[in-house]
N, C-alpha and C positions, 0 to 999 in steps of 0.2 A: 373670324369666329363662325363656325356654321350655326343655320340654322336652327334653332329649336322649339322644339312644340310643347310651349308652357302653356298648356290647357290642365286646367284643376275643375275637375266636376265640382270640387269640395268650394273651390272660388267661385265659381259660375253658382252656386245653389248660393253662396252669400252676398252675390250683385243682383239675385232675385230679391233677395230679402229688403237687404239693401235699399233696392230702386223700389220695391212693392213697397215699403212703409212711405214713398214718397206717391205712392199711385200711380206710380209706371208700370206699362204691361211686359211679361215677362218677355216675350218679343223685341223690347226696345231696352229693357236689362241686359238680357245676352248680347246685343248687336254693340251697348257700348262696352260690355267688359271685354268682346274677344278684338273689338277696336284696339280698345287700349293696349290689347296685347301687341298688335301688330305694331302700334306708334312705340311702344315702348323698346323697339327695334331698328337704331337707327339704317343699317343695313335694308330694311326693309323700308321703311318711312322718314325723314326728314322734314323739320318746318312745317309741316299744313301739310306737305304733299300726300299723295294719295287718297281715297276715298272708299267709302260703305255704307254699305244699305242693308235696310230690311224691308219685306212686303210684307201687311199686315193692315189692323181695321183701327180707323177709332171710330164714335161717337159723335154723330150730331146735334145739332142742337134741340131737333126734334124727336131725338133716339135712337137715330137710324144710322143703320150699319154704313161707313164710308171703308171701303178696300183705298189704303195708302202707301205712298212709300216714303220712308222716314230714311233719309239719305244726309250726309254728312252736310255741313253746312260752310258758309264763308266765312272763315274768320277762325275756328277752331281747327285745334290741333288734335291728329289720333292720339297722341301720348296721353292729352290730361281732358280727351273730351268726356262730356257727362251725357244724359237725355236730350237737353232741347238742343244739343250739337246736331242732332237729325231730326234736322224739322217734317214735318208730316206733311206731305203734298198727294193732294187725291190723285191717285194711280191711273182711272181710266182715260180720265181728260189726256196725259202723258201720252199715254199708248196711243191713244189715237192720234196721235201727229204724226206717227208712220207713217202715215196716207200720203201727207204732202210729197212731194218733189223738192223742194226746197225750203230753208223755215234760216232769218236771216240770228243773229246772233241776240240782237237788242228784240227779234218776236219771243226767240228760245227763251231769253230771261222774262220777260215780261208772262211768257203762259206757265212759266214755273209757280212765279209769285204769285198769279193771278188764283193759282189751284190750292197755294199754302194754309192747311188749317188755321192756322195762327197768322194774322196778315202782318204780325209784329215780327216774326222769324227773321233771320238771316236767309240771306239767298240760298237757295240749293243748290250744290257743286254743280259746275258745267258739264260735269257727264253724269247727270241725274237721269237724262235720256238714253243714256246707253246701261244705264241699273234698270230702267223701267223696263225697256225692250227686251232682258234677259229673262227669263220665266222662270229662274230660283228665287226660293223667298231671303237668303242669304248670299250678298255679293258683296267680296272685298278686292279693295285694289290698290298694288303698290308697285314701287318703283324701286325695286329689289337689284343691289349692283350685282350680285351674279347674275343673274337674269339677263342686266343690261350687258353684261359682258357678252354675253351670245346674239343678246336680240340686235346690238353695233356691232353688228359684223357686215362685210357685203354681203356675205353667201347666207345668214342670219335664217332666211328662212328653210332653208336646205338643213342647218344645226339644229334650228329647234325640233324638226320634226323628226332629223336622228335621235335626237333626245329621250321626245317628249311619244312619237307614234301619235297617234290619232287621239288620245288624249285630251289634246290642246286645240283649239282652233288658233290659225295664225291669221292675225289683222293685216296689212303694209300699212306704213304708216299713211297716216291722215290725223291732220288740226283737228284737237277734239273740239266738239259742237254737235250739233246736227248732222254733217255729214259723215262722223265720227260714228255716230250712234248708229245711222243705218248701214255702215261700212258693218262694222260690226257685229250689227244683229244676222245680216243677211251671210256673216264668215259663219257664224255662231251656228244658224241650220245649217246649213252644208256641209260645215265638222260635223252634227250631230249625228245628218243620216251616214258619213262615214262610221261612226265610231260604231253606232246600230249595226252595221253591216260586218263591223269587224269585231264584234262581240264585246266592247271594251264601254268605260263609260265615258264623259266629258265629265271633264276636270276641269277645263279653265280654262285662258285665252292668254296668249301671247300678240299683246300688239308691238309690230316691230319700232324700233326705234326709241319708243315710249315706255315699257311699264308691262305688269302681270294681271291678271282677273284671276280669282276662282272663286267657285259658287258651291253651293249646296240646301240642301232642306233643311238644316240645322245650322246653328253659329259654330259649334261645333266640327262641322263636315267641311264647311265652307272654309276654317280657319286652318285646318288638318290638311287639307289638300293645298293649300296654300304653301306649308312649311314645308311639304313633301314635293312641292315644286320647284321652289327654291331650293330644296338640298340636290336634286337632283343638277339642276343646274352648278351648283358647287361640285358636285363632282367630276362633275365633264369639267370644268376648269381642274382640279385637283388631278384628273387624267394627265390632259394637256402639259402642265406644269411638269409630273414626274416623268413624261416622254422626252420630254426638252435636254438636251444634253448640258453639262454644267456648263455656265457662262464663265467667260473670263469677267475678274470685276471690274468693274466700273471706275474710272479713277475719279475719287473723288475729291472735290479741290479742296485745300489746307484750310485749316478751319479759320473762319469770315471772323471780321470786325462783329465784335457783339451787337445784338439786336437794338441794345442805348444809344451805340454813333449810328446804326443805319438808319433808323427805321424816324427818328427825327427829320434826317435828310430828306425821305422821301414823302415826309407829312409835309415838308415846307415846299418840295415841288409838286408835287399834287395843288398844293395850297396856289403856287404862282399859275399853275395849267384853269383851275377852276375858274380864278378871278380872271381871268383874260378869255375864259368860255361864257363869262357870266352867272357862273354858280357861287355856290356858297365854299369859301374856300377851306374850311377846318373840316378836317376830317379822322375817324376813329380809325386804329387797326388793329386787328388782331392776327399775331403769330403763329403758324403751325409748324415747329423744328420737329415734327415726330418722324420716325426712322418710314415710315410709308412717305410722308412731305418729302423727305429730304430723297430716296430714293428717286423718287420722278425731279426734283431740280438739280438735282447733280447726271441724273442720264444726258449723255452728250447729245440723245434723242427731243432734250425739251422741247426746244424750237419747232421741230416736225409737232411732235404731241400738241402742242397750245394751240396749234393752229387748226386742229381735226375738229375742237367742237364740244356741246357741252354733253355729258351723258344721255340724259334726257330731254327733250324742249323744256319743261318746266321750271327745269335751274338757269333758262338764259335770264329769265328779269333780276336773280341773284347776282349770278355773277358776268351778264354779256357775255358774248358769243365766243372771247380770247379772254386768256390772262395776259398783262403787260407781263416781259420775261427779260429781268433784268443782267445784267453783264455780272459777275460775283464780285461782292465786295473786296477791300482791299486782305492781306491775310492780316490776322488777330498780333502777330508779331511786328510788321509793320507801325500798326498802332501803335503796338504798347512802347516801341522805341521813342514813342515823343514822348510820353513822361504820362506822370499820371494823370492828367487830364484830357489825353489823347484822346479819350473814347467821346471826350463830348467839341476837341479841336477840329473846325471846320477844315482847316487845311491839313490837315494829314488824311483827307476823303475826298479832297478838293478834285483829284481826276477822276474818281468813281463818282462824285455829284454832279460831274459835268456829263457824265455819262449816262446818269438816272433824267437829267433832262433833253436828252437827243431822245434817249427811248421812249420816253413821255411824248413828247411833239410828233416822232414817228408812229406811236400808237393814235394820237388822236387825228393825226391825217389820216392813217389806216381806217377807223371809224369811221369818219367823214363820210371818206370813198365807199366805204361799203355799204352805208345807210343810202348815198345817192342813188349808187346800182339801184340796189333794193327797190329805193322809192319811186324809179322812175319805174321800176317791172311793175309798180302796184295802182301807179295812177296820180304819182305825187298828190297822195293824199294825206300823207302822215307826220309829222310835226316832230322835228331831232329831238331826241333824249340826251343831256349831257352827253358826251365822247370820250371821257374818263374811266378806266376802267375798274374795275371793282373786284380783281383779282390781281393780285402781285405774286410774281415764282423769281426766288431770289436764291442762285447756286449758294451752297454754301450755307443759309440760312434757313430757307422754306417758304412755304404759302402764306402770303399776308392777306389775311380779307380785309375790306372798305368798309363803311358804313357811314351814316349820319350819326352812329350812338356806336355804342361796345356792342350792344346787343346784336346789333345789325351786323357790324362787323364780324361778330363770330358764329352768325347764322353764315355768311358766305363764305368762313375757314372753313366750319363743316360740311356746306355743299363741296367746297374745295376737296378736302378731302377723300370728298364718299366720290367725287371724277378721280384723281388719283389712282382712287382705288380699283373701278370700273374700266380704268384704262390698262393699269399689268391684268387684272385678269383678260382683258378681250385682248392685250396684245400677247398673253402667255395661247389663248385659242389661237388669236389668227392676227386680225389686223381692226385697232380700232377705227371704227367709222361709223362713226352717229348722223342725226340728220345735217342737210345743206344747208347749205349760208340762206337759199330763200326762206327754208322750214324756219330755220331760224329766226330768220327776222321777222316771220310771221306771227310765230311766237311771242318775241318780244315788244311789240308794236300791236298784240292784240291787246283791245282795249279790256276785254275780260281778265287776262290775267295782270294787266298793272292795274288794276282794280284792288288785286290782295294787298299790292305794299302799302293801301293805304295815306291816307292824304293830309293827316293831321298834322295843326299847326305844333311848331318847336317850339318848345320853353326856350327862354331867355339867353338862358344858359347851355342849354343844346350844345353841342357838338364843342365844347370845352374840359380840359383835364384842368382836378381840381386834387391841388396837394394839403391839406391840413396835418400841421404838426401840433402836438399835443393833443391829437385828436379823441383819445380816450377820458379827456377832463369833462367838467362841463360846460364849458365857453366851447372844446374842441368838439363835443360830439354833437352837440344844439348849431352849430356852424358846419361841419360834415353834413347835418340833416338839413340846413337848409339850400344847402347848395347841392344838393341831388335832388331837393323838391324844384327848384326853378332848371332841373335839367343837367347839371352839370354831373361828369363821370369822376367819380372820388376815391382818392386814395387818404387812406387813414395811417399817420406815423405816431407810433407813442413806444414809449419804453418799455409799455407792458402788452407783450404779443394777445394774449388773449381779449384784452380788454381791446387793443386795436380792432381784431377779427372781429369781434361783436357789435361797434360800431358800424364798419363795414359793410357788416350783415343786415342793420337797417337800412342802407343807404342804397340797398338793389343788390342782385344778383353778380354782378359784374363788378362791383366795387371792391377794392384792394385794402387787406389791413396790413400792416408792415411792422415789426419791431425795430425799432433805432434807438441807440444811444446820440443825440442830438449834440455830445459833449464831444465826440468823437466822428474829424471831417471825415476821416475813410468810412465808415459808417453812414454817415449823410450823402457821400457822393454813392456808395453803394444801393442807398435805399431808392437814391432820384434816379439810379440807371435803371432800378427795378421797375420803378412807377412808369419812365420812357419805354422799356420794354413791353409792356403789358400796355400800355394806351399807346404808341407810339408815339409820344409827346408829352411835351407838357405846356398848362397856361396860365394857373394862377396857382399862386404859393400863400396859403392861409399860413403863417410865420407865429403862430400860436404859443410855444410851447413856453414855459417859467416856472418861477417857485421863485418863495419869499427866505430871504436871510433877517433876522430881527437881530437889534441891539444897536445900543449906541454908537455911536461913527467914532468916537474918542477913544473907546474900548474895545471898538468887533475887532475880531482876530483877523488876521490877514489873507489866512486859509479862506474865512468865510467870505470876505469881499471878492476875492478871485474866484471862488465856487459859482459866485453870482453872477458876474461877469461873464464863467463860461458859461453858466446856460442861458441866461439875460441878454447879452450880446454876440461875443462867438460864436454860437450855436447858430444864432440869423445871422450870422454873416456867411456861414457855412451854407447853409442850406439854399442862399441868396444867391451864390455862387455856383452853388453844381445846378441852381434851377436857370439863370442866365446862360450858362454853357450850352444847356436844352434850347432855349431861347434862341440863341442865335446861331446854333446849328439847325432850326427849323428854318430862319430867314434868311441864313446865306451860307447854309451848306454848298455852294457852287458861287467860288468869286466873281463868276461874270454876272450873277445876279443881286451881286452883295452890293452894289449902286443903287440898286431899284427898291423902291419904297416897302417899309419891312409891312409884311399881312398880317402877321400870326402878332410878333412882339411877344408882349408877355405882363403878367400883373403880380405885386407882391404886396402885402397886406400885413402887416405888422401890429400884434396885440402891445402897443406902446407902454399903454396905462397912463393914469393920469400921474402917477408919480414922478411923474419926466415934467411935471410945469407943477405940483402941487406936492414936495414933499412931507414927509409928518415923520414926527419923531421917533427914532429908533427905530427905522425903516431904510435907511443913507443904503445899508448895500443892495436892497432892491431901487430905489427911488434913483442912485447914479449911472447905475448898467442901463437902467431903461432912459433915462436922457442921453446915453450914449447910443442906445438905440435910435430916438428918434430923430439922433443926426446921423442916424448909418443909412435911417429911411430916408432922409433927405440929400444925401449924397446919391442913394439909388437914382431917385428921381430925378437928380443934376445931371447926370453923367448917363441914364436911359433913355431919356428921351427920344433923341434923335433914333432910337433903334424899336421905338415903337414898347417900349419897358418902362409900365408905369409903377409907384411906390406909393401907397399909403400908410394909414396908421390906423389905427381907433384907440380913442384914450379915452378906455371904460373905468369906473371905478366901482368898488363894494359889490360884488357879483359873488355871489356864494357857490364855491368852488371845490377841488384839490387845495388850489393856494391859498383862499380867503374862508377855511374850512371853522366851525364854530368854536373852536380852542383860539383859532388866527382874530375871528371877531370879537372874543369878551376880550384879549388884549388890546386890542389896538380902539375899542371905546372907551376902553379904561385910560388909555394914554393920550386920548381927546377928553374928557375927564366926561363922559356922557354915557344912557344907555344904551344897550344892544341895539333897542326898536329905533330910538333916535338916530344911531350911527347907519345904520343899515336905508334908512329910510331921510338919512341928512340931507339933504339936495330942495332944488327951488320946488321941484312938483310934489315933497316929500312922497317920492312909492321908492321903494325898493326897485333894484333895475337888475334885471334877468338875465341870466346867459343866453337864451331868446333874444334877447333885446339885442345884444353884442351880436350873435352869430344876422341878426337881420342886418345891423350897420356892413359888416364885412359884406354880404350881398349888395348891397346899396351901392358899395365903395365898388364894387366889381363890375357893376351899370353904368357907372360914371365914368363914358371913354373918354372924356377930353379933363378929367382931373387927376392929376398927379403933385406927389409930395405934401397932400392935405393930410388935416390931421381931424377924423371924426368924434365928436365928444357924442358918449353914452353916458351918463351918468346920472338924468335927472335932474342937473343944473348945478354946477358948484363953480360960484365966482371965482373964488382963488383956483382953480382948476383949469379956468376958460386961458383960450389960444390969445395970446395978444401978440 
């Protein structure tokens, strides 16, 4: 999509208003609304990348005028940043570290913070020194893929200045910091007095290898020249492109096993590579099949390409320096000839999982080697980072990002992506070539930029898929919500799409809601390939879903006791089913590791009820399906074990619900011959017990790795109810 320059005076005049009832000076209104525009472009910004400034004054504490520059900060993003996203560092102390000769990384940070109006702020971007040393009061900066398509070239700076003329100043690259900054400044005059000589103005700065600048007197000018830089650089690709004589196409290979059998597989060999590296072995993935993914993994070129590099240094801490680049799946016909459970049959993948682990163990030797290179150029001073990669290119399928979360995971689809994309334009110019393996590692091994991903400790439940059926009741959506609070990634199933979505939609950005009919297995196995697809796995199955049948056992109809049965038990047996097939296509997607102790396994968690040990009258065709349940759950637990597949239950009672709805309560007090308050609050601690209450037991039972086959009581105490 090219470039556009969505500048609105009529916007800009209401981020004055805006930020001025907040006491923001119009200076630092405009620098965050023409931010936001830029972030709101992922072409042009991505994740945190890039950066902007304003010069400009505040106030001391004594009155007096302080000249600042109020420059993007660590931790915020251009898309959704506000005000104190540029925090205000006094300007002239900056300026003067010119002087120096050299100024090491940990002095650079230190005299940034030292100078911070606010000593509570966030850090000021690493190239806060190269915004100071420019003398616009307006500097923005991105990492625009047309751009990178010309500035990864070899002959890169020969294009740009075909391009761009005297316009631009061109950087070479250099590690930004300090010597970044006076690289820089000192390209920055040298273009100037060109442009002076050649009548034209400076517009902005091309550092190769890296990324765009342009500046101006206004948010405005600075923003304007920005988009006119980038379109220009779109065109010269757009040239390039329609020069090109038409290509013959690409063959591309028959369409892969769906992303349900693959992509479990390659959760459970990731899983075996981490735990033998010492890492944490679960891990999230996200999918990119879009017609640009699929174009670069089906090019017979991938190999060559993976190995060139990443667009700009700053996406190596995403996604390291290579993508693993797997062999293509088996084809989708293949599969389906083993029947319908093929997609989640370990042996109908069994050569392509043998396959996904040679390339795993070759990629992480590849690593090794490369980090040793590396480390010995630098002084064996720097300490291995896992050797796992965090980019998958799977012919047939597409880009899988990694992550410790979804979120994560599909931060480094999109980085995936926006290289994709940076790669056909620079290879429709010329020849992609970004920086070198040392740039690289320099990159990735500076301790300033793993600074940004951040060190915070993981919930509980972290790096776990969480399946709840019945998810839109109240036991199902008070248990969806606690299991995304202690960290787990949740899919929400319930019969009513909407109502599923909107759970979901509490439970994070990333959480999946799904419509099923849980009565029907093709449905259930459908929804669980969904749920694999989208998380690439799966780990605990919250087995939630019911409804009550009333009437006498002597008299209920026939219809009704089967109705009950299938959603009471059949239904969890279904869902138990296509969730075990995930299961152990994560731990022995490859027979030769189907001996070795399973990682992942799996959890299943069945809302029992207490009517499986405590029947009551006129209740037989709820109260038998769920005793048949909670020997479906103990069969689980009999016959999982050994595969690391554990089973519980919870046997909640009187939880005001869908099923235990206030028409379901004045019956069934009346048929204990007591009232509402009494029945609802009947138990040893008499309180009423929450759907809260039920969804924290399911958490509990999910903490508990050495219990299987229990059975937890929620209920507030009821003797006749208790486990014997």
């Amino acid at each position: 999509m090219p470039a556009l320059n969505r500048w609105s005076d009529a916007d800009a005049a209401a981020a004055i208003a805006h930020y001025g009832a907040q006491g923001i000076s119009d200076d630092l209104a405009l620098r965050t609304y023409s931010a936001r525009l830029l972030g709101a472009d992922p072409e042009l910004v991505l994740h945190g990348g890039g950066n902007t400034s304003v010069k400009t004054t505040a106030v001391g504490l004594l009155g007096e005028t302080i000249p600042v520059l109020c420059v993007k900060g660590s931790g915020w993003d251009l898309a959704t940043i506000e005000p104190p996203g540029h925090p205000a560092v006094r300007l002239e102390p900056l300026q003067a570290l010119r002087a120096l000769p050299a100024l090491s990384d940990e002095a650079m940070v230190a005299a940034q913070r030292q100078n911070l109006i606010d000593p509570a702020a966030p850090n000021p971007s690493v190239e806060a020194l190269l915004h100071a040393f420019l003398p616009h009061k307006f500097v923005d900066h991105t990492h625009s893929i047309a751009l990178l398509a010309l500035a990864d070239q070899p002959d890169a700076e020969a294009i740009c200045r075909a391009v761009y003329g005297d316009r631009v100043a061109l950087v070479p690259y250099v590690m930004p910091g300090f010597d970044l900054a006076l690289a820089a400044a000192r390209a920055y005059e040298e273009a100037e007095a060109r442009a002076r000589a050649a009548g034209v103005e400076l517009e902005g700065m091309v550092l190769l290898k890296h990324g765009l600048f342009s500046f101006g007197a206004t948010a405005k000018q600075s923003y304007g020249r920005m988009i006119a830089l980038v379109r220009q650089a779109e065109e010269r690709i757009e040239r390039a492109r329609s020069a090109q004589p038409l290509s013959q196409p690409v063959a591309v290979p028959e369409p892969s096993a769906g992303a349900a059998a693959v992509l479990p597989i390659l959760r459970g060999a990731l899983a075996r590579a981490a735990d033998a590296e010492g890492a944490k072995a679960r891990w999230l993935l996200a999918l990119r099949g879009t017609p640009l993914a699929l174009s670069v993994v089906n090019d017979p070129r991938l190999s060559d390409w993976a190995r060139r590099g990443v667009a700009t240094p700053d996406h190596v801490i995403r996604t390291k320096a290579f993508p693993l680049v797997l062999p293509p799946p088996p084809a989708a016909a293949a599969v389906a000839a083993a029947g319908p459970q093929a997609a989640a049959d370990p042996q109908a993948l069994a050569g392509w999982a043998a396959a996904v682990e040679q390339a795993l163990a070759a990629y992480i030797g590849d690593y090794k080697a490369y980090f040793a290179r590396q480390n010995a150029r630098v002084g064996g001073i720097k300490k291995p980072l896992d050797p796992l990669p965090r980019l998958v290119a799977i012919p047939g399928l597409g880009l899988v990002g990694l992550g410790k979360s979804v979120a994560e995971a599909a931060v480094v689809a999109d980085v995936a992506e926006a290289w994709a994309q940076t790669l056909l334009a620079a290879e429709a110019v010329g020849r992609f070539a970004p920086v070198n393996e040392a740039d690289t590692f320099d990159m990735e091994y500076w301790s300033l930029e793993q600074a940004k991903l951040g060190k915070a400790a993981e919930k509980p439940l972290a790096r776990q898929v969480v399946l709840v059926t019945g998810g839109a009741g109240a036991i199902g959506a008070a248990t969806a919500r606690a299991f995304a609070a202690r960290g787990g990634e949740v899919a929400v199933l319930d019969r009513d799409a909407e109502a599923a979505a909107t759970v979901a939609a509490g439970c994070g950005r990333h959480a999946l809601g799904l419509a099923c009919d849980l009565t029907d297995p093709a449905a259930v196995r459908a929804a669980v390939a969904a749920v694999a697809a989208h998380f690439g796995g799966l780990d605990i199955v919250v087995s939630n879903a019911g409804a009550a049948w009333t009437g006498a056992i002597a008299e209920l109809p026939d219809a009704d006791l089967r109705a009950s049965f299938e959603l009471n038990l059949f239904a969890h047996q279904a869902v138990a089913q296509a969730a075990v097939a995930v299961f152990r296509a994560q731990d022995s997607g490859n027979p030769a590791a189907a001996a070795a102790r399973p990682l992942l396994g799996g959890q299943m968690l069945f809302n029992v009820s207490k009517q499986a040990l405590n029947p009551g009258p006129n209740f037989g065709a709820y109260g038998i399906a769920k005793a048949a349940l909670l020997a479906l759950m103990r069969q689980y637990a009999l016959e999982g074990g050994a595969e690391a597949i554990r089973a519980n239950g919870i046997n909640a009672d009187r939880i005001r619900s869908g099923l235990l709805d206030d028409t379901m309560i004045r019956e069934r007090s009346a048929a204990r011959g007591v009232s509402e308050a009494v029945y609802m609050a009947g138990n040893l601690l008499g309180q009423e017990v929450r759907a809260s209450d039920v969804a924290e037991a399911f958490v509990a039972l999910a903490l508990l790795e050495r219990s299987t086959g229990a059975l937890l009581t929620v209920d507030g105490g009821n003797v006749a109810g208790m486990v014997r």
